[in-house]
VOPAGU-2260 file (C-alpha; in pm, 1 decimal, decimal comma):
REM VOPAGU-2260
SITE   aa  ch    i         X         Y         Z
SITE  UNK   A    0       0,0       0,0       0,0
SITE  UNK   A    1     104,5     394,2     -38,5
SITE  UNK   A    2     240,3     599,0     214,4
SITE  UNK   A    3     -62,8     774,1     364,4
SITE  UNK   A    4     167,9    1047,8     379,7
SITE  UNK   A    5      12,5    1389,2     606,7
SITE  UNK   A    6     -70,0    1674,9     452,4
SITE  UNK   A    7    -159,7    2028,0     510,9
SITE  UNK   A    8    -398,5    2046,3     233,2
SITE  UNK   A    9    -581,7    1827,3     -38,2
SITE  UNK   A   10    -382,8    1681,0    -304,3
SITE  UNK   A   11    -407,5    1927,1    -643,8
SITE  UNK   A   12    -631,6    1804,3    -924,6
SITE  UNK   A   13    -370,0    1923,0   -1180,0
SITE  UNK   A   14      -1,4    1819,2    -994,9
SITE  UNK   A   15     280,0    2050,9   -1070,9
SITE  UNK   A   16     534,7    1853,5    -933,6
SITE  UNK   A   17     702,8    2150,9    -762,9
SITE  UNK   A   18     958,6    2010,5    -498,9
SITE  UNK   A   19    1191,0    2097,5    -217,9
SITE  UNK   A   20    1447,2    1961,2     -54,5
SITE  UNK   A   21    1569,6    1945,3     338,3
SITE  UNK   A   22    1976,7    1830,7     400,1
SITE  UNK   A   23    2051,9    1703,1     731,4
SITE  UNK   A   24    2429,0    1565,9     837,9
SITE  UNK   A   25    2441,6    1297,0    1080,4
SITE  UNK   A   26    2671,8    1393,3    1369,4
SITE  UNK   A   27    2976,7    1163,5    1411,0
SITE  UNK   A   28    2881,8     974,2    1691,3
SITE  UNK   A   29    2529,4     878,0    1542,8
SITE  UNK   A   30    2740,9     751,4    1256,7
SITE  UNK   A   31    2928,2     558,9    1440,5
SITE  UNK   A   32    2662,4     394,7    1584,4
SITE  UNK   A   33    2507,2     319,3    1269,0
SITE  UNK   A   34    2761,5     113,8    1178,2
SITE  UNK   A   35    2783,2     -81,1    1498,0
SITE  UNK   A   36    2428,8    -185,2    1502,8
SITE  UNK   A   37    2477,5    -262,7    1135,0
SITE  UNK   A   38    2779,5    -496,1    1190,3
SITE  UNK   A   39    2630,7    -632,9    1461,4
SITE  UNK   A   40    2315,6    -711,2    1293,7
SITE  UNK   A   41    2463,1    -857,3    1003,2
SITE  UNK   A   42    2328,3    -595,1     784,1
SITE  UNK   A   43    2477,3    -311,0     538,4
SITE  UNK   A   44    2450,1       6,8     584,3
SITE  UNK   A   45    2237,7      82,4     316,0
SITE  UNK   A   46    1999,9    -209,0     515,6
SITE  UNK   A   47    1989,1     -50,9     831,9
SITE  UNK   A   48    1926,6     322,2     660,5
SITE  UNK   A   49    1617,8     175,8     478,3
SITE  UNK   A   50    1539,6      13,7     789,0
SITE  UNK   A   51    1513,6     309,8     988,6
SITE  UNK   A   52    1314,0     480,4     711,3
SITE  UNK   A   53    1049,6     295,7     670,0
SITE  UNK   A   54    1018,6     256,8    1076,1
SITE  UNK   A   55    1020,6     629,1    1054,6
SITE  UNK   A   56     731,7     619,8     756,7
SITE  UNK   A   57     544,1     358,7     999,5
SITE  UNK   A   58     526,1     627,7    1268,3
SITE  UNK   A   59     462,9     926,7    1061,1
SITE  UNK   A   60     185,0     793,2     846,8
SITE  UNK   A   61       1,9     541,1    1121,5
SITE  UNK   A   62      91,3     214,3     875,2
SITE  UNK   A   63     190,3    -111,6     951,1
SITE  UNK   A   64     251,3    -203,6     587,7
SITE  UNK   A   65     420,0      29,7     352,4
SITE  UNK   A   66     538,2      16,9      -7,1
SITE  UNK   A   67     897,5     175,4     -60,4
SITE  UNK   A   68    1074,8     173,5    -416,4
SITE  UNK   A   69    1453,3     144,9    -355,4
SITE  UNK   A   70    1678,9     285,5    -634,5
SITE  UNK   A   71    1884,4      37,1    -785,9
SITE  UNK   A   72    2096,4      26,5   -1043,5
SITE  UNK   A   73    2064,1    -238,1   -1305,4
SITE  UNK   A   74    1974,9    -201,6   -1707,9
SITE  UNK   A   75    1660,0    -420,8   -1770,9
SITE  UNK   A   76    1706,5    -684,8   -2006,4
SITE  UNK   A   77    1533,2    -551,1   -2283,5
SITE  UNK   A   78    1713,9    -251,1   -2313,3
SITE  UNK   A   79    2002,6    -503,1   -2425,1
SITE  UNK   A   80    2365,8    -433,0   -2492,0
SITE  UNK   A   81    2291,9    -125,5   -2719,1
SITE  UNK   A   82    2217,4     115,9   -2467,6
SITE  UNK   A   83    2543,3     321,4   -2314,5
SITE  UNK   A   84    2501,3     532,4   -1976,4
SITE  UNK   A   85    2413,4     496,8   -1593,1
SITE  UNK   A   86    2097,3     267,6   -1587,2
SITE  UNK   A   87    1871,9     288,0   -1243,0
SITE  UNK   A   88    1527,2     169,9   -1184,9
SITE  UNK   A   89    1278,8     168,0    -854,9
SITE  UNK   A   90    1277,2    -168,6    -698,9
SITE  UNK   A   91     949,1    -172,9    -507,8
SITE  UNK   A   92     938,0    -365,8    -139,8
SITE  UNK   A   93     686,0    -427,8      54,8
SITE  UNK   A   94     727,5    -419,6     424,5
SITE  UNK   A   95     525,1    -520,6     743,7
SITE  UNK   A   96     644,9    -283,3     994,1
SITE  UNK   A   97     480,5    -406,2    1293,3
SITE  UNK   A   98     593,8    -181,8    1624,0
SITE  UNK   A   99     621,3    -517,5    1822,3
SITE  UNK   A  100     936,7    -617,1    1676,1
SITE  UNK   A  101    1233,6    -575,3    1881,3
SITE  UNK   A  102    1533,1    -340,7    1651,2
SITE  UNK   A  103    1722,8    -642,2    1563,5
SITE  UNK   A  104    1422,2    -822,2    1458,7
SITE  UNK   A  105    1317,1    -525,1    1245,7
SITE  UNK   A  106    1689,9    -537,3    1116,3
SITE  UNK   A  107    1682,3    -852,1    1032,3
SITE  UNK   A  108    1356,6    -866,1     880,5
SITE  UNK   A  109    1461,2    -599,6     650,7
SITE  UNK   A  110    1752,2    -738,6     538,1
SITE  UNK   A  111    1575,0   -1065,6     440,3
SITE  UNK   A  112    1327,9    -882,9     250,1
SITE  UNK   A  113    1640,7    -708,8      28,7
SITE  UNK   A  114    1780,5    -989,4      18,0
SITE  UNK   A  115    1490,4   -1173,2    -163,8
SITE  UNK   A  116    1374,1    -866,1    -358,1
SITE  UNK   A  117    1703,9    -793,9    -480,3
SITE  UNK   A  118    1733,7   -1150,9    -652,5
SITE  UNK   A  119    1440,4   -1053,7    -861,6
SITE  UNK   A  120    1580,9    -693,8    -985,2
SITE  UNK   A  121    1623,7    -756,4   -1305,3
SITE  UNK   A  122    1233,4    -744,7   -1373,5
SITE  UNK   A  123    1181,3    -427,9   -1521,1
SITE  UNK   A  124     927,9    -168,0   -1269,1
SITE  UNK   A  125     820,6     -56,8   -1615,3
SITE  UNK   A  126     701,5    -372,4   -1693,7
SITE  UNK   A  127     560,9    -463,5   -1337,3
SITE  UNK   A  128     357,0    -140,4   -1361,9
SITE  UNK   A  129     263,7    -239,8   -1694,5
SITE  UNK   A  130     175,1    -558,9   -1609,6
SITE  UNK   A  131     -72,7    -434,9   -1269,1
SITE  UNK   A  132    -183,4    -198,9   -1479,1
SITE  UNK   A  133     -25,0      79,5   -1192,0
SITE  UNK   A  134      50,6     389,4   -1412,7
SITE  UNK   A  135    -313,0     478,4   -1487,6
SITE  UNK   A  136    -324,3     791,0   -1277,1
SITE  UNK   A  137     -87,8    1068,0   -1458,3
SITE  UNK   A  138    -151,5    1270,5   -1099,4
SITE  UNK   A  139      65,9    1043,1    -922,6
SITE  UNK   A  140     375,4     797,6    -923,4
SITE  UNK   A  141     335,8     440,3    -984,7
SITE  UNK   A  142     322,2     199,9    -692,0
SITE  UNK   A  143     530,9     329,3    -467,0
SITE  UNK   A  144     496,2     731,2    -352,9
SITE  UNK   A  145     785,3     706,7    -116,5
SITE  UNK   A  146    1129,2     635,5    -238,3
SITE  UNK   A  147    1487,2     535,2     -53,2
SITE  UNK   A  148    1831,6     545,2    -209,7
SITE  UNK   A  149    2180,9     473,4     -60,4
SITE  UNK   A  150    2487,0     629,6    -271,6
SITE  UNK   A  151    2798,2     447,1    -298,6
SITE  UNK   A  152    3022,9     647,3     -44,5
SITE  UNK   A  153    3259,6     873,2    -197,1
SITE  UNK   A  154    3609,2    1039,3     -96,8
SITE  UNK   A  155    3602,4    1387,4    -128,8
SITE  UNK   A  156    3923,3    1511,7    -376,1
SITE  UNK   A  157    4223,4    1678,6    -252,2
SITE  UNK   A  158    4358,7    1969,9    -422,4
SITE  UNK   A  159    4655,4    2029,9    -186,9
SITE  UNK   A  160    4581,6    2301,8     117,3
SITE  UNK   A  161    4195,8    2373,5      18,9
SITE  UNK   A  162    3924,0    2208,9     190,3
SITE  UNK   A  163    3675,5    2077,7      47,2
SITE  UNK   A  164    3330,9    2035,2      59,9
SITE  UNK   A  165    3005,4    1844,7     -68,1
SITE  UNK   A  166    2745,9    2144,1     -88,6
SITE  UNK   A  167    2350,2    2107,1     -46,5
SITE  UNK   A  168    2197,1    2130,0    -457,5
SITE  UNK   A  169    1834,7    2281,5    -494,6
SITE  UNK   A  170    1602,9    2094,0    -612,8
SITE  UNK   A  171    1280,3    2274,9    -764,0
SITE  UNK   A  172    1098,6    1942,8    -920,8
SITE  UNK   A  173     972,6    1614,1    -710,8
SITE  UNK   A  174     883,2    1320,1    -875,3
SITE  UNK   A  175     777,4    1137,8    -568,6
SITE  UNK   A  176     557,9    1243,2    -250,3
SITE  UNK   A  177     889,4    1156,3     -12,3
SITE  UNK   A  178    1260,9    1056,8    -159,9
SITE  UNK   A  179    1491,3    1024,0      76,6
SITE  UNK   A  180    1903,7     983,4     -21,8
SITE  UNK   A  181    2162,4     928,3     204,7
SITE  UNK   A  182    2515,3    1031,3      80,5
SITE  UNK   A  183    2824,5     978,5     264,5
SITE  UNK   A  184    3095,5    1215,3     139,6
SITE  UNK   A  185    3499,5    1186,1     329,7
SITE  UNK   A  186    3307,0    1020,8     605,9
SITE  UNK   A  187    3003,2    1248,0     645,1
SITE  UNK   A  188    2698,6    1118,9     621,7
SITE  UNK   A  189    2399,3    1392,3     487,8
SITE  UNK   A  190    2029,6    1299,0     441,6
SITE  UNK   A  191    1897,0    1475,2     166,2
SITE  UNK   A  192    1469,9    1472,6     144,1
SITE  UNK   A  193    1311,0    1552,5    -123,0
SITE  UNK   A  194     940,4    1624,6     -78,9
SITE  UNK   A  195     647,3    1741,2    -331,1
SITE  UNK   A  196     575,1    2092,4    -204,0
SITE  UNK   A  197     234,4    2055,3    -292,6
């Protein structure tokens, strides 16, 4: 099912997709900790992230089951071999985020459930939505309104005695009600949320 997101006002008739964005970086020690309860858990980071978003989505929309599309990056097969570029594509997951699991049952649980979803990637969301006949409302995104993605962590460059810096980017469109990225940059983690500003 869809995030039953909040809102201040009724959906528009006629969607503009006007967006905003929020950036938030995690203080050290929180980091830190992530990655504790992740090794200890058995789980990647990019697990226990997602994990802790769609907990988060539980609470803030009232759910117990919730429908998150997870960017990954795969070209579907028939694209073929004749296609050149970055290739990504929603992976939708379905979770049951009941609030009587204990955290490492919850972490657990979600990493089972990418697990199994993520040996079944390579069937196209076009085609799924195709397929359920999903995409028959222009007003709104396919299946899944709320969307999670983990970048690959990056170094930042050197260029000798200047610092440098990853810096927050504007957004002004939003494809989905809720995206939320986390980027790690030299060791900093930021949470960037996007959000339809409608």
């Amino acid at each position: 099912p869809r995030a039953a997101l909040p809102t201040d006002r009724p959906r528009p008739a006629q969607p503009t997709f006007a967006g905003a964005r929020e950036t938030v970086r995690l203080d050290e020690r929180l980091v830190r900790a992530l990655r504790e309860v992740s090794r200890a858990s058995g789980c990647t980071p990019f697990m226990t992230h997602l994990a802790l978003y769609v907990h988060w989505l539980r609470q803030l929309c009232g759910q117990d089951e919730l429908l998150v599309g997870v960017a990954v990056g795969n070209r579907p097969p028939e694209l073929g071999d004749g296609l050149v570029g970055s290739m990504s594509q929603l992976l939708p997951l379905r979770f049951d985020a009941r609030s009587d699991l204990t955290l490492g049952e919850w972490l657990r649980a979600v990493r089972g459930r990418v697990l199994e979803a993520f040996d079944h990637s390579e069937y196209s969301y076009a085609r799924l939505i195709q397929r359920l006949g999903a995409g028959q409302d222009p007003t709104r995104a396919p299946l899944a309104n709320v969307v999670f993605n983990y970048d690959t962590p990056l170094e930042a460059p050197s260029f000798g005695d200047l610092a440098v810096r990853a810096l927050p980017r504007e957004i002004g469109f939003a494809r989905y009600d809720l995206y939320l990225n986390v980027a790690t940059v030299g060791g900093q983690v930021e949470l960037e949320c996007d959000y339809d500003a409608e």
